[in-house]
N, C-alpha and C positions, 0 to 999 in steps of 0.2 A: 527809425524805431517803429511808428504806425505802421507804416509799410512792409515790414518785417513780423510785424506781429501780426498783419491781418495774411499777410502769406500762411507764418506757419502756425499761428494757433485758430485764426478764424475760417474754421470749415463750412459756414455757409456764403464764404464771399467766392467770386470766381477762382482767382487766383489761390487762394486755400482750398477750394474744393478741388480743382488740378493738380495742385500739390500735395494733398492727401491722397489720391488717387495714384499716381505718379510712386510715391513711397509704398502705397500696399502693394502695387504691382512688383515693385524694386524687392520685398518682402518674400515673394512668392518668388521669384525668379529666381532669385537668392538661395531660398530653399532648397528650390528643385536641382540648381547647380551644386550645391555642395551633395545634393543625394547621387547625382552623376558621378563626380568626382568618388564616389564608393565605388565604383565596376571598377571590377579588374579588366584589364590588357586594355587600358583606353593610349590612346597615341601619343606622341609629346604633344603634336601640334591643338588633336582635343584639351590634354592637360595647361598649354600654354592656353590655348583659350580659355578654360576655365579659370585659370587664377589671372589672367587680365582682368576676367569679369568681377573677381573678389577682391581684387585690389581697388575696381569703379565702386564694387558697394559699399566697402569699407569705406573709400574718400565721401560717398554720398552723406552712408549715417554721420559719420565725423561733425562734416557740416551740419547737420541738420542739427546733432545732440548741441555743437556750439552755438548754434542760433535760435535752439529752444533757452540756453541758457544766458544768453544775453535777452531777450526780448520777458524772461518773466520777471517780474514780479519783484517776489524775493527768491532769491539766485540758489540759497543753500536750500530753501524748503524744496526747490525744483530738484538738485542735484540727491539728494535722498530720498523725493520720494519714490514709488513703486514705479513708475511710468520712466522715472526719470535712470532711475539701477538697470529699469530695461535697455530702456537707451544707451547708455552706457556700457552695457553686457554686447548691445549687436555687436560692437564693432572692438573693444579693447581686445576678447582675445586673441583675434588678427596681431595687434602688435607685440603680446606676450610671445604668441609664436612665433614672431619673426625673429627673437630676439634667444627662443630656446634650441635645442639640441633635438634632432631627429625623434629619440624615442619618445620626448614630452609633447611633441607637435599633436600628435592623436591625439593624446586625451582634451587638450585645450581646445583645438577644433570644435570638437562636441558643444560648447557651449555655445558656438555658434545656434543651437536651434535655438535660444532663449530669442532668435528673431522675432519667432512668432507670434510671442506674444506682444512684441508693438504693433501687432495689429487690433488687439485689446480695445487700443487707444480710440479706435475708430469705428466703435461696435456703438451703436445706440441699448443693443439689446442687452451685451456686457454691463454698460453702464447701470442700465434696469438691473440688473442682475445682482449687482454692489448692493442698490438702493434695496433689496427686496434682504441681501443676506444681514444688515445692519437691522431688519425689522424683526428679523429671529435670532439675531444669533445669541443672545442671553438663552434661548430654547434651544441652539444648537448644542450651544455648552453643556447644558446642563443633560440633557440627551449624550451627546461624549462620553461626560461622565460615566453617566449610566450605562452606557454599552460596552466602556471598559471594565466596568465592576461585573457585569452581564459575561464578557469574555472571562474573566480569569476564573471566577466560579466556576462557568462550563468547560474549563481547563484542569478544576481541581475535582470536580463531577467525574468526569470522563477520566482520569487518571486514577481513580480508589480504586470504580470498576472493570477498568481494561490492563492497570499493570500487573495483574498476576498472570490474567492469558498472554499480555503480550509486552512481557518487558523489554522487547528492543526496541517495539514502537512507540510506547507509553513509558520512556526511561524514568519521566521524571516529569512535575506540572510544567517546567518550562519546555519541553518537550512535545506537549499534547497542547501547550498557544495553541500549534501550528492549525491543530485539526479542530480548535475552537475557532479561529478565524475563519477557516475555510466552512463549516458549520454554520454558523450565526451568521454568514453571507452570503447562505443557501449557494457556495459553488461548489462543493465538495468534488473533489480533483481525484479522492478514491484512493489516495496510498496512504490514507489513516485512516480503518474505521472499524467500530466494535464489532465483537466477535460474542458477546454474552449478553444474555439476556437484558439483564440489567442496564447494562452499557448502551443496548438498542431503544430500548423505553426510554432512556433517559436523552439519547438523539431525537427522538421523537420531540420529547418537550424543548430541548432544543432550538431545533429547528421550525416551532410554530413561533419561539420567541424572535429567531431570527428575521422572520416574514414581516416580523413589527418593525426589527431594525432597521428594516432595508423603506418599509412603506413610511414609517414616523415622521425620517427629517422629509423625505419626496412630499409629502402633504404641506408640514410646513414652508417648504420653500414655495410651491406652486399656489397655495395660499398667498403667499408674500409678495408672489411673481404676480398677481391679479392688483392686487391693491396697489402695487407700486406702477403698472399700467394704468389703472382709474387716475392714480393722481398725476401721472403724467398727463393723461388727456386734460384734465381739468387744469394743470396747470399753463398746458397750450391753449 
């Protein structure tokens, strides 16, 4: 059980630190092959190489998810939590699909990318990154909020003055979201936008509020990103 635990959860022992290195590469390699496996006219003998290699990755995660789960702790809290659904995510759809009909095989593949994110697992910087969104996110929420109530206003704004000139494009407020989202996220994509005067002023104001939605949470976070670094060092 030591020895097992210091393999797979202790990444500053040798043996753990090989064995987390070993799995992000397995990660990537993984990636890369199911994106190959997208090119048309690949050969059977390319195609049998690739799923030899996805049938090695799938056996890898397997192991690995059943040896995270015997070596923690407590076993349910492991198998629910975040880290632990990912783990679980690399490799189940492999056997969903082996077990479905040609046309479901596609869509289930896809989840195959949720690999990536067990690399998460192995980010120091991720980890900062948790510790920093837990210090705002009572200010995240409540910022949400706000920029929900922020969008539908500038959905019902934009809709008084743009559905007489342009009822097909301003049908209706659920209609004109689109071109409040795109608005207030300063991306404007250009196939919603006012044609009246009023409709133009009132993008104006708009869009200075959007500048704020977009800077507000970035301060908070990078604020939180600083202080969650200070106390790391201090706590090393």
């Amino acid at each position: 059980m030591l020895s097992a635990r210091r393999l797979i959860d202790n990444y500053e022992s040798k043996s753990g630190k090989y064995f987390s290195i070993f799995i992000q590469c397995l990660i990537v390699a993984s990636l890369v092959s199911f994106s190959i496996s997208t090119i048309p006219d690949l050969t059977q003998s390319q195609k049998g190489f690739l799923h030899a290699f996805e049938v090695f990755s799938v056996i890898v995660f397997t192991v690995e998810y059943l040896g995270r789960v015997y070596v923690a702790k407590n076993k349910l809290n492991f198998i629910f939590s975040f880290y632990g659904l990912i783990d679980l995510l690399a490799f189940l759809p492999f056997y969903i699909a082996s077990g479905l009909d040609l046309r479901a095989l596609r869509v289930v593949r896809l989840f195959q990318v949720f690999r990536v994110l067990k690399l998460l697992r192995y980010s120091k910087a991720v980890a900062r990154f948790s510790r920093a969104f837990r210090m705002v996110k009572e200010e995240l929420v409540l910022f949400g909020v706000t920029a929900l109530i922020l969008l539908y206003l500038a959905a019902v704004g934009i809709y008084y003055f743009e559905n007489t000139a342009q009822s097909e494009q301003f049908k209706s407020i659920f209609h004109s979201l689109w071109w409040a989202v795109t608005t207030l996220t300063t991306v404007g994509y250009g196939d919603m936008y006012p044609v009246t005067l009023g409709g133009r002023v009132f993008t104006f104001f708009v869009l200075l509020i959007g500048l704020g939605v977009v800077a507000i949470p970035t301060g908070l976070v990078a604020s939180a990103l600083s202080k969650a670094r200070l106390e790391e060092m201090d706590d090393n």
